[in-house]
N, C-alpha and C positions, 0 to 999 in steps of 0.2 A: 208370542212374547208376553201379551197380557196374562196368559198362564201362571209365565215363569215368573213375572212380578206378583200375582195373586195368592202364588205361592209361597213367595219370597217376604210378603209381610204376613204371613200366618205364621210363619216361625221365626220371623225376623228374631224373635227374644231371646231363642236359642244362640245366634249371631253376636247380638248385642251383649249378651253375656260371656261372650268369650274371647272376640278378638280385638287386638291393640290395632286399629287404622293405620297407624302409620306405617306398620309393617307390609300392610296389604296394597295399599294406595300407591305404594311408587310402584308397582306391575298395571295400576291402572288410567296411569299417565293420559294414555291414546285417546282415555274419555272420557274424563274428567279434567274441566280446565284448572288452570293453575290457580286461580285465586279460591276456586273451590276446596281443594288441596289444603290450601294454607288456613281456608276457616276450619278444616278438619281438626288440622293438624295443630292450632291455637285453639280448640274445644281440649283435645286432646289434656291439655295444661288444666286443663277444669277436671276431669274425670274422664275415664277409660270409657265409660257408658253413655254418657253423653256424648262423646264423639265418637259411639261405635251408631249410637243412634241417628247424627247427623245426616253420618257416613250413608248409613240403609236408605236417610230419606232424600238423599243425591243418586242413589244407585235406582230408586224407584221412577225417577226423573229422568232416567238416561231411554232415548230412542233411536240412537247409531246401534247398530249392527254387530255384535261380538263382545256385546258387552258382557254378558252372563259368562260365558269361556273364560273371557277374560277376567272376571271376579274368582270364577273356580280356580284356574290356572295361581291367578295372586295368592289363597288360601293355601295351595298347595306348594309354592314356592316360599311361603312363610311359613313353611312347617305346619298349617294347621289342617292335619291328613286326618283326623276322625273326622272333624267340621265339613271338609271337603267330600269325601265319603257319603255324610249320612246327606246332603245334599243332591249328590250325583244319584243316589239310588232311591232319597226321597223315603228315607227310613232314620228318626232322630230315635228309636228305643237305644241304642249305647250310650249317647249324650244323654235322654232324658234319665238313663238307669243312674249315671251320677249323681243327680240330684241330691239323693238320700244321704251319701255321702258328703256334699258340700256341706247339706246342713247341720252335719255332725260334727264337721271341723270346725262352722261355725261355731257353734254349739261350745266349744274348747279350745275355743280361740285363745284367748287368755293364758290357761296352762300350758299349751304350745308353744307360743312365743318366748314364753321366758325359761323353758326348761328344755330347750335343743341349742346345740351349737351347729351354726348355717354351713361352717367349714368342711364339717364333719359328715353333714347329711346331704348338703347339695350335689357329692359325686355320684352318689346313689340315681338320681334323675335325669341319666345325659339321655338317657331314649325317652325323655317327659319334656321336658326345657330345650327351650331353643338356646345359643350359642351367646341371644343379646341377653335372654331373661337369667341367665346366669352369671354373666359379668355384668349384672344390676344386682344381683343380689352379693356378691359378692363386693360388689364398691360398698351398698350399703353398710353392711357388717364394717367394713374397713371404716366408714367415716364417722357413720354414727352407731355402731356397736353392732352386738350378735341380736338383741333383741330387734333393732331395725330392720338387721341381715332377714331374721327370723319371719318377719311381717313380711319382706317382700316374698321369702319364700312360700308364704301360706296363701299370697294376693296370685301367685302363680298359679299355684295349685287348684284352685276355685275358681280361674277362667280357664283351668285346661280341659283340651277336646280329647285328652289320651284317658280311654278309657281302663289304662293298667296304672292310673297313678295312685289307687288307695290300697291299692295290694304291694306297688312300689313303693309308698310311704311307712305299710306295716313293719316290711322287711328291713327298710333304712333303720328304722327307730331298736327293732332288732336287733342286726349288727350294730349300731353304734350303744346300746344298752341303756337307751333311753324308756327302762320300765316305766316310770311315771306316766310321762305321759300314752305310751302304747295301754297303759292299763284301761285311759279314759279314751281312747282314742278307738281299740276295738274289745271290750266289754262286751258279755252276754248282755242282749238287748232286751231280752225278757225282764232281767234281777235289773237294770237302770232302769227303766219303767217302773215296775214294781217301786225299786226303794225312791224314784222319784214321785211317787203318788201317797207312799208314805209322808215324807217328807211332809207335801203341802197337809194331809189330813191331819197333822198334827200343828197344823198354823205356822210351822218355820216360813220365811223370808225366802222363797227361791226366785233366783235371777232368772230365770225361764220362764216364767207362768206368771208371777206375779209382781208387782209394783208398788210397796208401799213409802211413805217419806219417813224418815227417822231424822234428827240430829246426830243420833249416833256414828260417828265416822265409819266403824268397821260396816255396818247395817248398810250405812250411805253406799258405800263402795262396792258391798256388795247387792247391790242394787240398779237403778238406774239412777248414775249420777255422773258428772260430766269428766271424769276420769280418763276417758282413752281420748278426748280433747288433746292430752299433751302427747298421745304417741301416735297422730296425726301428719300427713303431708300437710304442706302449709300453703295447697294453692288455692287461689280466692274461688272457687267455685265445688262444692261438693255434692255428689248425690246418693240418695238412700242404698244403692244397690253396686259402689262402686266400695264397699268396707265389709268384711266378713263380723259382723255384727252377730248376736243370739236372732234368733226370731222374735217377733213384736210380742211382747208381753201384754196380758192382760192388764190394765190401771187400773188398780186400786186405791184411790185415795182417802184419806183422814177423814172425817165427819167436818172438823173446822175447816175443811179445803171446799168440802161439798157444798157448804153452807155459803161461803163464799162467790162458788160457781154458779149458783142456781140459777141468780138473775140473768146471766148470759147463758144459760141453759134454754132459758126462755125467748131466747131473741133480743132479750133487752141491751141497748147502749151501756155497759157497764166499766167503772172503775173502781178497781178491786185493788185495795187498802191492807195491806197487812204488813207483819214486821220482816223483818230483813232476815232469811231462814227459815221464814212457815214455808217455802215449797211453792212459791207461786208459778213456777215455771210448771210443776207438776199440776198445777188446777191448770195453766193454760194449756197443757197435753191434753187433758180431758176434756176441756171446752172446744178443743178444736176435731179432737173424733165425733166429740157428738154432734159438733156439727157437719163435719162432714157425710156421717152415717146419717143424719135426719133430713137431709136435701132432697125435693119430692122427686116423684120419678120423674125421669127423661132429662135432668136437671145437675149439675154437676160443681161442685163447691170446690173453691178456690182459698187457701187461708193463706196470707201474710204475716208473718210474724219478725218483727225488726227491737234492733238491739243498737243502742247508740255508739258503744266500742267496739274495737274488734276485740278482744280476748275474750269478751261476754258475749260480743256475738259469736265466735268459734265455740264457745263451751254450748252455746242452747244451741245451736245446731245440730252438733253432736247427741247433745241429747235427744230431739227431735228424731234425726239417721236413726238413733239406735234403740227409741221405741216405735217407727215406722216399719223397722227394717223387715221384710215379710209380710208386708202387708199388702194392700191393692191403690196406697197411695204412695205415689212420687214425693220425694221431696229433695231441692237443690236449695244453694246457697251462694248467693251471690255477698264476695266486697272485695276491698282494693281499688288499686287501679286497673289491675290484670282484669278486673270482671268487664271493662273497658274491650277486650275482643272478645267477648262473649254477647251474640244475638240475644240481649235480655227478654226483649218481646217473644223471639219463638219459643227460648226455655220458659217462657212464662204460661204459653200456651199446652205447653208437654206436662207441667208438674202441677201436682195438687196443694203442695205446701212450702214456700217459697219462706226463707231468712234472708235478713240479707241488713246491710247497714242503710239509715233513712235517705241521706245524699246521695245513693247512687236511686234509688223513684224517684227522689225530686230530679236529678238529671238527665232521668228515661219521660218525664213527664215533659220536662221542657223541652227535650229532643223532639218530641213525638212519638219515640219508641214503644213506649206504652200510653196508649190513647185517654184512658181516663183509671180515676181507682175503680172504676164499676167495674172492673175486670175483675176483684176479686168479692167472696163474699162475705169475707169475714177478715177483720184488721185488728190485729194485735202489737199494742204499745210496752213494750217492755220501758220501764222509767221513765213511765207517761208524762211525771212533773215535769219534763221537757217541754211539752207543750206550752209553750210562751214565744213570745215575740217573732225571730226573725231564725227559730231552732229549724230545722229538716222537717221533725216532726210538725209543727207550726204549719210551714210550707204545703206540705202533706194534705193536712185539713184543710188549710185554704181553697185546694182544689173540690174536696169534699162540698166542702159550701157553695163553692159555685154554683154546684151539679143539684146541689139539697134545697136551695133558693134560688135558682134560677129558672129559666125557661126549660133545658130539658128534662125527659121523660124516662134519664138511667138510673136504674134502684142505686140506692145507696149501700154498701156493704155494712154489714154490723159492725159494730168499735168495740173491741175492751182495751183497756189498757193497764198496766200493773205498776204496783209503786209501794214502798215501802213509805212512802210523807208523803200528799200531796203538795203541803208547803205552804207559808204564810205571804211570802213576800217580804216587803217591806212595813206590812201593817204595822199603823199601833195600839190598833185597840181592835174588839171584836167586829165590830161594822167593817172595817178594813181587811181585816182576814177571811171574811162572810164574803162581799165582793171578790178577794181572791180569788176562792176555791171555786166560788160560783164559775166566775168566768173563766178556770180551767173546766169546770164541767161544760160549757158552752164551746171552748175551744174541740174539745173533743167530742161533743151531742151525746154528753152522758146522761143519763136518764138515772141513773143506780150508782149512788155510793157504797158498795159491799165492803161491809167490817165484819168480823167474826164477834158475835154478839151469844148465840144460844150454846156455841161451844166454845167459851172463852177456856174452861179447865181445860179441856185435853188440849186448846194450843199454848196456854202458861206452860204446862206438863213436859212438851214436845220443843219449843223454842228459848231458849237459853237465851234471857238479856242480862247483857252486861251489864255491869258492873261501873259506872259513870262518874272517874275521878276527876279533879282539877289541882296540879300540883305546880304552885308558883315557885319561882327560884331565881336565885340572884344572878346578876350581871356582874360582870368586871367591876372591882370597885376604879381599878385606874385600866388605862389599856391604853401605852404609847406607841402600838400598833396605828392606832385610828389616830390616835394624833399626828403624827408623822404622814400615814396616806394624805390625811387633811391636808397637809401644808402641802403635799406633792399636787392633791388635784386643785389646789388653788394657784399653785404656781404655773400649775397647765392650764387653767382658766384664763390667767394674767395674759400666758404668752399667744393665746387665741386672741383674745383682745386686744392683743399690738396687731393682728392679722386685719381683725374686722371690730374696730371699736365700738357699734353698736349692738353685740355679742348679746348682749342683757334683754335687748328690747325687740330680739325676733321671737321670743316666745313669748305666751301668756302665762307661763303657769313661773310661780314667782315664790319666794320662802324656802327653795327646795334646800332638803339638808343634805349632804354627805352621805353616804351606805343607807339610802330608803329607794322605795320605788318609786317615789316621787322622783327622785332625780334621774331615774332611767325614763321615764315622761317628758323630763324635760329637754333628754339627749332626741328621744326618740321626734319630739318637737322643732328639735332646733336645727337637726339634719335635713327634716323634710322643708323646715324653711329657709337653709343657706343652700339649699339646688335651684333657688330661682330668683337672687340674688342678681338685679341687672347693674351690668357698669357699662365704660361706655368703650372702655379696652376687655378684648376678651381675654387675652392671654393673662390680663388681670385676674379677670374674673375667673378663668379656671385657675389660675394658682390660688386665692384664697378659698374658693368651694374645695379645693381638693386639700388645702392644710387646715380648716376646718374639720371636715372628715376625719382625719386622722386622729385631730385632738380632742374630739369629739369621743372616736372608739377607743383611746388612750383613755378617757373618763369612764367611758362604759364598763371597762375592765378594771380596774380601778374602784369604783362602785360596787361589782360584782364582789369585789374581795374581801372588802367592808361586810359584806351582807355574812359572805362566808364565815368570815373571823366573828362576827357576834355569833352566829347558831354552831361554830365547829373551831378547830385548829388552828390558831396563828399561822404554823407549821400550812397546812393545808390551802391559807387564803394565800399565801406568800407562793407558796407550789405553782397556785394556779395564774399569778402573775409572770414567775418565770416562766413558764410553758407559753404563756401569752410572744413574752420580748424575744423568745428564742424562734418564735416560729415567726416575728417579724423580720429579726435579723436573717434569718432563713430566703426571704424574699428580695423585694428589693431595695429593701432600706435607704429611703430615701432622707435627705439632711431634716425636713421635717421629725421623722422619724426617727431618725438621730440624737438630734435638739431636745425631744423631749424624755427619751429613753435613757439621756444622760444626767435627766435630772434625778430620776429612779435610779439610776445605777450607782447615783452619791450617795443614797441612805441605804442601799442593797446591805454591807454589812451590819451597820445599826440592825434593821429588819431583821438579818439573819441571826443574829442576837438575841434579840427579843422573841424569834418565835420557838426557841428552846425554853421560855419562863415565863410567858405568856399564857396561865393556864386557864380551861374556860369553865366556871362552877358549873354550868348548865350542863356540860358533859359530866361531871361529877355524878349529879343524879341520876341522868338517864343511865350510866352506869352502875351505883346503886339500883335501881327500878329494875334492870337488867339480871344481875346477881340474884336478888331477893328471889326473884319468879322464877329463875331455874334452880337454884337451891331450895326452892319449896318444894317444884315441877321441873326433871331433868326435861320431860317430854315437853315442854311450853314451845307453843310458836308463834312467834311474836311478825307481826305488820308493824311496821315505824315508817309512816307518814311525815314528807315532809313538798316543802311549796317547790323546790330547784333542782334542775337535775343537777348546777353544780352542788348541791348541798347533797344528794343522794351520794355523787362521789366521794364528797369529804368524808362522810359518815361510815360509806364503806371502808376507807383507807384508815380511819379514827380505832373501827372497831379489828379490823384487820390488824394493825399493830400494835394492838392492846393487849397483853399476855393474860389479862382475867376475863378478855369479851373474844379472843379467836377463836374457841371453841364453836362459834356459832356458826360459821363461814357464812359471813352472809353474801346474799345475790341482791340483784336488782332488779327491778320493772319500773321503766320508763316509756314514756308514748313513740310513735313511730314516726310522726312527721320533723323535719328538719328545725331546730334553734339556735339560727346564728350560727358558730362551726359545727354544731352536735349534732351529727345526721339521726340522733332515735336508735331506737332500739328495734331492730326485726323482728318480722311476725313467730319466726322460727326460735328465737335467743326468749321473746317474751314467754313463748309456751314451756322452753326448758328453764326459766325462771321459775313458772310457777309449778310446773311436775317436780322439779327438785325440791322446793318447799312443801308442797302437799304431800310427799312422800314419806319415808322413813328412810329419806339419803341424808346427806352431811350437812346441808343449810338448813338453820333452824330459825334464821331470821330474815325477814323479807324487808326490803328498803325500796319506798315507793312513793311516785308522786300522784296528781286526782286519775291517772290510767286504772289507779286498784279501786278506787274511793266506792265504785259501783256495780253492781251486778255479779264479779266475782266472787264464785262457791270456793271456800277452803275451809273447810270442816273441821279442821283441826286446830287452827287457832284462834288460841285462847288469852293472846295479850293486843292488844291493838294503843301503840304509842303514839299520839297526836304530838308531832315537835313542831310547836310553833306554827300550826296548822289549826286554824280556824277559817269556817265558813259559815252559810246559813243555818237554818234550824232542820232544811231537806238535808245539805251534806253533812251534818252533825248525825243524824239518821242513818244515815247509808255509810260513813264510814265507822262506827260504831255500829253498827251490824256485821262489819266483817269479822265480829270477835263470835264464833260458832257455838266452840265447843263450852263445854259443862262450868259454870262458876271463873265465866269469862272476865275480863277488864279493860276499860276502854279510858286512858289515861292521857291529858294537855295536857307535857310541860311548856310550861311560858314562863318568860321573864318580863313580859308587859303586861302591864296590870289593865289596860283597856282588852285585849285580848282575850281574859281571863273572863274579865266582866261581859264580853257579849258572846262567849260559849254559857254561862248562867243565864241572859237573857234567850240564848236557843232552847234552854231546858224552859225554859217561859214557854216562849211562841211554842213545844211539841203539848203545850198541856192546852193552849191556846185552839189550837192547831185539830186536837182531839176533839175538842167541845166544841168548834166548828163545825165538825162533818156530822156531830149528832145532832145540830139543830137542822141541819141542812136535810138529812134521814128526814127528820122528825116533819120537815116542811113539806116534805114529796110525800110522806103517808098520809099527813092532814088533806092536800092539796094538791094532787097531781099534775092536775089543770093548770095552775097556776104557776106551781116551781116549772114546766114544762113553758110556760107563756114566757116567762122572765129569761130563762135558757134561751129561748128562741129570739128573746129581743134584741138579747145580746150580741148575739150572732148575725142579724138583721144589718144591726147598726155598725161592727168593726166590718163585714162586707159593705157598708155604705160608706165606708172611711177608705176601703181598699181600693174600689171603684172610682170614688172621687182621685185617688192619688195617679192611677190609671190613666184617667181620662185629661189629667194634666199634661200637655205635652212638654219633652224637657227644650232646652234649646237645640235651635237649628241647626243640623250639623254642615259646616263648611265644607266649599268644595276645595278654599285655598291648600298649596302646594307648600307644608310644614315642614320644619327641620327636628329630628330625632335626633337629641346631644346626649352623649353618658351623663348621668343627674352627679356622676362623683367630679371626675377630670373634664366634663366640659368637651370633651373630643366628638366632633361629628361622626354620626353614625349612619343616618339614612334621612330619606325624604318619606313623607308621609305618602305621596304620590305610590312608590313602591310598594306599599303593605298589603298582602292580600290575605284576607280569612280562609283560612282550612278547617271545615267541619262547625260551621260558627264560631266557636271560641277558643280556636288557636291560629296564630298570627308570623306571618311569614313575611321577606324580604326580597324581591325579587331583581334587585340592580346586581348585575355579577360582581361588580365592586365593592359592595359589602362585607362577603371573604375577607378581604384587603386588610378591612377595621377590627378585626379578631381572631384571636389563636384560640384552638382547642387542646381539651383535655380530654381520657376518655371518660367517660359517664360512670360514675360510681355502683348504680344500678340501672345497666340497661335495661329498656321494658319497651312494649309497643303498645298504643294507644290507637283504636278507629281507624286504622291503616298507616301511623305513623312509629316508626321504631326509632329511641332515640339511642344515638351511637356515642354523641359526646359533648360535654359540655362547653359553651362557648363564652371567653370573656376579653373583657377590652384589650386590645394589642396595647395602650401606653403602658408601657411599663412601670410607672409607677403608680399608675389602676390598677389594672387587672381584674374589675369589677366583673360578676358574673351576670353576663347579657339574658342567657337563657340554653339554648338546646340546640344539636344540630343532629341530624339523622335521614334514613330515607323514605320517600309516603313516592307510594304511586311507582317505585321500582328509580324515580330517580335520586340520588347520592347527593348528601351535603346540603339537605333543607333545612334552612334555620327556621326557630322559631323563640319569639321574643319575646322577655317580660316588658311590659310598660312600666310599670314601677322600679326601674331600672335607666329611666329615660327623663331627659327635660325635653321639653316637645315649645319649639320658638317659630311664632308666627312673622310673616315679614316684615310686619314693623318694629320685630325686636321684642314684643311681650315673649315674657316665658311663664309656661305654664306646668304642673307638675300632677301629673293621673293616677293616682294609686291602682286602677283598674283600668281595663280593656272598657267598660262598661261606661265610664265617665267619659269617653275622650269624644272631641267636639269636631273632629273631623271623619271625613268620608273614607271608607274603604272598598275595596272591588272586592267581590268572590275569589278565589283560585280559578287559575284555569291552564292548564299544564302546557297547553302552547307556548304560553310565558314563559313560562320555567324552560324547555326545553328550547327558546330561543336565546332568553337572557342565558341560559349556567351551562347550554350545550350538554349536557346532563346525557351520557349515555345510560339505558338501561340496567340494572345489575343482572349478569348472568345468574 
């Protein structure tokens, strides 16, 4: 048996590269237990490869008896009869003879895809395809086109073990008269050689061999650039050898790239400063081969490379995959929540080059899962300026310093980090921006400011800066829009204030006006303070906590509309109120909600009146601004940045029914997590936002909130509209870099004149900002000694600040027996007594009468997390609640486990105090472990079949 396993991992690769586990695995029941199965079969959701590899190193592990039959017999009952074969005879030359041909198809992956119909050719392969792999590729095709169809077909083709599928794919392309691509697909091999070595001796650009960075879009594209990003599955874990990629390319990079690299060529601490579009992701490709290829012998390098969004993380991965791809290092990707059932620490240990977003290490470091950063040896900060306070990346470091000033004896990994600004802060003068930037070099243990200083010409040459307008523009001169709201949400103020007279003096924050954000501070303020509002009758007390609330989110939306009606559409902010009242009345419309809805429903025609003549100049212009640049440039593609996702809608629906801007069709990109009812935008809808816009399809305008503002590559646009969107002098940087292409423009409109004024004070702080980081150069050339003594002091003294805060203990947490009341209606929920932790920080119910206290809904997106799958969401049974509690699903095989927000809860101690937790993290009572006996005596909980 040790043979057969000795055997079994010397070609395990051949294995791994071919079969789907899940197919094989249910024949291998008898010896594999069932939770093994299902980590297979949750890898599986990450990549084909990574859980074919699980798969192998579970099968290495097995010493019952029939196990190897049993693997064979599986392969062969899943159709994989060459796989099976060259195994049983212990002969892979048919499988290895493939080879040459996958990497051909790779090779022409691209003009494959988009030049076959999957309808057409997939009949051709019923003795190639199994029965599942072709009603996948055929759903594909059906849902999201033939180019998808197209992709799974060729993902087929390049794990198959049938050795007749390149002479069956010739003849398909054949019969169906797909010249084109049969011309590249089997080509006299000699004359492709030949005019491919032409080619490069004449310095053309080929996507095969070489890597250079251009601005140029076509150049870009045809290069390595993060382009097959958008025609990507979207599930959180990827790896280099699960995508028919080209083979890894030689890098080649610019001189101003090189120049930049050198210091972390050398090992140095380095943060690498350049503008938005030099290609820093391609210095960081190159700084991470080299270090991986210069690692001494017997010694093996580990690189991390993290990206603070997802759509910036999905794009540099992809690029990573697909200049890895064929090479001798691994590389996977972890984020999401899905990366949640993926063994982070083992795939940590399999791969050489690891993506991934910061919060999920900071969550594997607090788990334990991964034991220290020493595990890797080189750490790469995409938008390093994150590095402040209480960021991921922050977080990150802080464990760094532990390790680098502490007691123990683990090398530290090398740092670069990249950045477009490193950023002033809040300075005001040069002393103040000097301590800034210092203390991000400390945060990070940079040693090396790299700017591109000896090859400034060829990157001016190469990076296209915009173009840096400021365009002010008028307001409404009258607007009996807002006068009108005005009187409504004071009348809704009044009638709070017959509820709870003291209304004015639960908050602190004081002057708020009408349609600002101020007065969403002060809603947000005055909610968290009428949930723990004591009286001495409860039924009181929760009637006015709960007509509070009401009038409270009656102001919310109200406010919102205001905000909408100054940047967009009377039309629009009125839209989004009745969508509001409709889906109250939808509910349970309770006489509160009645009361106040009747006060809005007296001015409803007035309103509807006025937002047919209510016009907005500020749309005027951006209208204008719009015109101009496609009548100069039909091809212009324009980013219009604004602060809301409801204002991204209004803007959409603005430009939508405007018969001189529909031309444009525009899309959107908004972020993924939930606001209030907006559940976000999916990882999947945000990738075909941005492939629709980067292309030469039909949307020519992108409308977007700070989800774009960073790291995203779109080469082709050339207009970048700031509405009403201002930040520091780093985000003035970065979203004014989004404008790529040639004789680009990067355009505020504002109607406030303070606005205006401190986008001019950010063009201050980048000149500020620049003659910073030369003194700073200029201090580490004179004095290395010393810029390095000061670095370290710094870092000395905030780990003596963090330590101190450490060693504080917080208060004692009680052992008393607490009541958990809904923070909205007051309605008993549980006892503190009951709450037990699952996995540290999530939080369960264990009295069977809890049930009782809540109805379910099914979960919008089911998903499982560290053994929990959530099935559906749970919220208060009063009916005129219905506030949402948190989750109910099954962990451990039993059915119907809740799990709770606390923020969600008023928590009253026996003598009547109420107290109110915004986290798990604050609360001042004691909880038990889980321990499934509980559960299984309290819920009776049969196992699920």
């Amino acid at each position: 048996m040790e043979e057969v396993k000795s055997y079994l991992g010397c070609i395990r690769h051949h294995i791994e590269s071919i079969i789907r586990p899940s197919c094989v695995i249910q024949y291998m029941m008898h010896w594999l237990q069932k939770d093994v199965i299902e980590q297979i079969k949750c890898m599986e959701e990450t990549g084909l490869t990574n859980a074919a590899k699980l798969f192998i190193d579970k099968l290495l592990e097995l010493e019952a008896e029939g196990w190897y039959r049993g693997f064979l017999d599986g392969l062969r009952a899943a159709e994989y009869t060459g796989l099976c074969a060259a195994l049983e005879d212990q002969d892979f030359h048919d499988i290895e003879s493939l080879e040459e041909q996958r990497d051909h198809l790779r090779l022409i992956y691209s003009n494959v895809k988009s030049n076959i119909n999957p309808d057409d050719v997939v009949p051709h392969f019923q003795d190639i395809l199994s029965q599942a792999e072709t009603e996948e590729i055929k759903q594909q095709a059906r849902t999201k086109g033939d180019t998808a169809g197209a992709e799974k077909l060729i993902d087929c083709l390049l794990r198959s073990d049938k050795k007749e599928w390149p002479k069956t794919l010739t003849l398909a392309l054949e019969s169906e008269g797909h010249t084109q691509v049969l011309q590249v697909w089997a080509p006299n091999k000699e004359s492709t050689k030949k005019e491919a070595m032409d080619c490069n001796e004449e310095g053309e650009q080929s996507c095969f061999n070489l890597v250079q960075y251009s601005e140029e879009p076509d150049q870009l594209n045809s290069c390595l650039s993060a382009a097959p990003l958008l025609d990507r599955d979207s599930s959180s874990v990827e790896v280099n050898n699960s995508y028919p990629y080209e083979p890894a390319p030689v890098l080649t990079i610019r001189k101003y790239q090189d120049e930049l690299a050198q210091p972390a060529y050398k090992g140095k601490n380095t943060i690498i400063c350049a503008p938005t579009g030099s290609g820093k992701t391609f210095v960081a490709l190159s700084i991470c081969e080299r270090h991986l290829k210069s690692m001494p012998e017997g010694k093996k390098g580990k690189v991390l490379f993290m990206a603070t969004k997802v759509p910036v993380y999905e794009q540099q991965k992809d690029v990573f995959c697909k200049y890895f791809e064929g090479s001798d290092y691994g590389v996977v990707g972890f984020c999401g929540e899905t990366s949640e059932n993926v063994p982070i620490g083992l795939a940590l240990e399999s791969y050489d080059i690891i993506i991934m977003t910061p919060q999920i290490l900071v969550n594997c470091l607090q788990e334990g899962s991964v034991s220290s950063v020493s595990i890797f040896t080189l750490m790469i900060f995409d938008e390093c300026h994150n590095t402040i306070g209480s960021h991921p990346y922050n977080v990150i470091m802080f464990h760094y310093m532990d390790m680098k000033h502490g007691s123990t004896k683990e090398k530290c990994p090398q740092i670069v980090g990249l950045t477009a600004s490193v950023g002033t802060g809040k300075s005001k003068n040069e002393h103040e921006a000097t301590q800034y930037v210092r203390k991000l070099c400390a945060s990070l243990d940079t040693e090396v400011l790299s700017t591109v200083k000896e090859n400034l010409k060829e990157l001016k040459e190469i990076v296209n800066q915009p173009e840096k307008l400021i365009r002010e523009t008028e307001r409404r001169q009258k607007d009996p829009f807002t006068e009108i709201m005005s009187a409504i949400m004071s009348a809704t103020e009044q009638m709070a204030k017959v509820v709870l007279p003291c209304l004015d003096t639960l908050s602190n924050i004081q002057n708020r006006r009408f349609g600002t954000q101020k007065y969403e501070q002060w809603i947000v303020d005055t909610q968290r303070k009428c949930r723990i509002i004591p009286m001495e009758s409860k039924d009181e007390e929760r009637r006015i906590c709960q007509a509070l609330f009401t009038y409270t989110e009656y102001l919310r939306k109200y406010n919102d509309a205001l905000m909408i009606n100054d940047d967009a559409r009377t039309k629009d902010a009125l839209d989004y109120l009745k969508d509001f009242i409709d889906n109250v009345k939808n509910g349970s419309y309770n006489p509160v909600e009645q009361d106040v809805t009747k006060v809005f429903e007296a001015k409803l025609p007035m309103l509807e009146k006025i937002s047919e003549e209510n016009l907005n100049p500020k749309l005027d212009d951006v209208q204008f601004i719009l015109k101009e640049a496609y009548r100069e440039n039909p091809q212009t593609r324009t980013l219009l940045f604004v602060k809301t996702r409801a204002l991204v809608s209004a803007l959409k629906k603005w430009i939508d029914d405007n018969p001189n801007l529909s031309f444009l069709k525009p899309d959107i990109l908004i972020g993924r997590s939930k606001r209030n009812d907006d559940l976000g935008m999916s990882l999947p809808s945000q990738k075909g936002a941005l492939e629709s816009f980067k292309s030469d399809n039909d949307s020519k305008l992108l409308i977007a909130t700070s989800v774009a503002d960073e790291g995203i590559d779109i080469p082709a646009c050339n207009l970048v509209l700031l509405y009403e969107y201002v930040g520091n002098v780093t985000k003035m940087i970065q979203v004014r870099g989004r404008g790529r292409a040639k004789d680009s423009q990067c355009i505020l409109v504002t109607s406030k004149r303070d606005e205006a004024e401190k986008e001019r004070n950010n063009l201050l702080h980048e000149k500020l900002m620049t003659k910073v980081v030369e003194n700073l150069q200029n201090q580490y050339q004179q004095n290395k000694e010393e810029f390095l003594k000061r670095i370290n002091q710094i870092q000395k003294d905030e780990k003596y600040q963090r330590d101190v805060k450490k060693s504080i203990k917080g208060p004692k947490l009680t052992e008393e027996n607490k009541q958990l009341l809904c923070y909205k209606c007051k309605t008993f929920a549980c006892n503190t007594d009951d709450i037990r932790l699952i996995q540290v920080s999530h939080h369960t119910v264990i009295d069977p009468t809890f049930k009782d206290r809540y109805i379910t809904k099914p979960h919008p997106k089911p998903r499982g997390f560290v053994g929990y799958t959530k099935k559906f969401k749970i919220f208060c049974r009063n009916p005129t609640c219905k506030e949402d509690w948190g989750v109910s699903g099954t962990y451990q095989n039993f059915q119907n486990i809740p799990l709770i927000k606390i923020e969600k809860f008023v928590v009253v101690s026996q003598n009547g105090k109420q107290e109110y937790f915004p986290k798990w993290i604050k609360v001042d009572f004691k909880m038990k472990e889980f321990m499934s006996e509980e559960i299984s005596e309290s819920f009776s909980a049969s196992p699920e079949e």
